[in-house]
N, C-alpha and C positions, 0 to 999 in steps of 0.2 A: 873446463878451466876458466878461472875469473881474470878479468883484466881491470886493472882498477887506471883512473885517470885521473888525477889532483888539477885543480884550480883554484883560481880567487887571490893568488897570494901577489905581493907588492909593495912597495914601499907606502909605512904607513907610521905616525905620528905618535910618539908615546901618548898614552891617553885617549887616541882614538879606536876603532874598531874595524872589526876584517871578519870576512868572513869566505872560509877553506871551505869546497866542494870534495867530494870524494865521488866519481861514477863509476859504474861498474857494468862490464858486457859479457858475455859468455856464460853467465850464469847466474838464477837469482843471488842477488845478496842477504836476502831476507834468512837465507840458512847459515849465516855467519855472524858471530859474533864479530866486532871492525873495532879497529885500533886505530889513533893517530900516533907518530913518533917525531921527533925532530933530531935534526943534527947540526950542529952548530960549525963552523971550522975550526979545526981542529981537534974538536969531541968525537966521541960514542955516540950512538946514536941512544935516544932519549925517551922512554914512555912519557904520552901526556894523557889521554883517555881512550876511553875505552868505551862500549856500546853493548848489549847484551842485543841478542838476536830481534828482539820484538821491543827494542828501545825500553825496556822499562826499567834496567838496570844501567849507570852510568858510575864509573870512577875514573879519579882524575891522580895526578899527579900532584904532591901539595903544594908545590907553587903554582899552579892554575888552577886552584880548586876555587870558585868565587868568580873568576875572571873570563874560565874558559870555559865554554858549552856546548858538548856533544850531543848533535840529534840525528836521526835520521828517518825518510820518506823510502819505506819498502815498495811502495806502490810506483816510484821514481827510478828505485835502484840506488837512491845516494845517501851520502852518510856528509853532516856537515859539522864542523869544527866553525861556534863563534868566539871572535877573540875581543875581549872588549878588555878596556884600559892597557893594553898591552904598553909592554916595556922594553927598553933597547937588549935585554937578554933574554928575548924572545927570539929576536934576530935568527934565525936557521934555515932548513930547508924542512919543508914538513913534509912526511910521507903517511899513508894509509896503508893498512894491509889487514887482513882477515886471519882472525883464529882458527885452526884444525885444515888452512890450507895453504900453499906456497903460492901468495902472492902479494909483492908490493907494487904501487904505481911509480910514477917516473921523480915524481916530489917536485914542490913547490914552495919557490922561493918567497920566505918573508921577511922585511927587513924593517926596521924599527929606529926610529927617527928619536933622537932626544932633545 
């Protein structure tokens, strides 16, 4: 079973940058494809990118296609979300979680400054 743990999020400045951690214990992650999502208050939660198993495949969602950049370090275990220019409707809680298994992490908060 994966346990995934988010960090990095925080209050940050439109136009500035951030950068979301995703760690993962109990099992490699290198056999999952990883997801970020957000959820905003009062929304559904929200696909933003996505990761293919061995990083060589990324899609994004079209409002952060340019701005956001999914990578990840199998050798780490982690999977990172960069957020560059970001915007106050960025504002949510971001979570991670893995394809073909049930698991998301606790999510973290990012807030967006105008």
């Amino acid at each position: 079973q994966v346990q995934l743990v988010e960090s990095g999020g925080g209050l940050v400045q439109a136009g500035g940058s951030l950068r979301l951690s995703c760690a993962a214990s109990g099992r490699t992650l290198s056999s999952y494809a990883v997801g970020w999502f957000r959820q905003a208050p009062g929304k559904g939660r929200e696909f933003v990118a996505r990761i293919s198993t061995t990083g060589g495949t990324q899609s994004y969602a079209e409002s952060m296609k340019g701005r956001f950049t999914i990578s990840r370090d199998n050798a780490k275990n982690t999977v990172s979300l960069q957020m560059n220019s970001p915007k106050p409707e960025d504002t949510a809680v971001y979570y991670c979680t893995i394809y073909g298994g049930d698991a998301w992490g606790q999510g973290t908060q990012v807030t967006v400054s105008s």
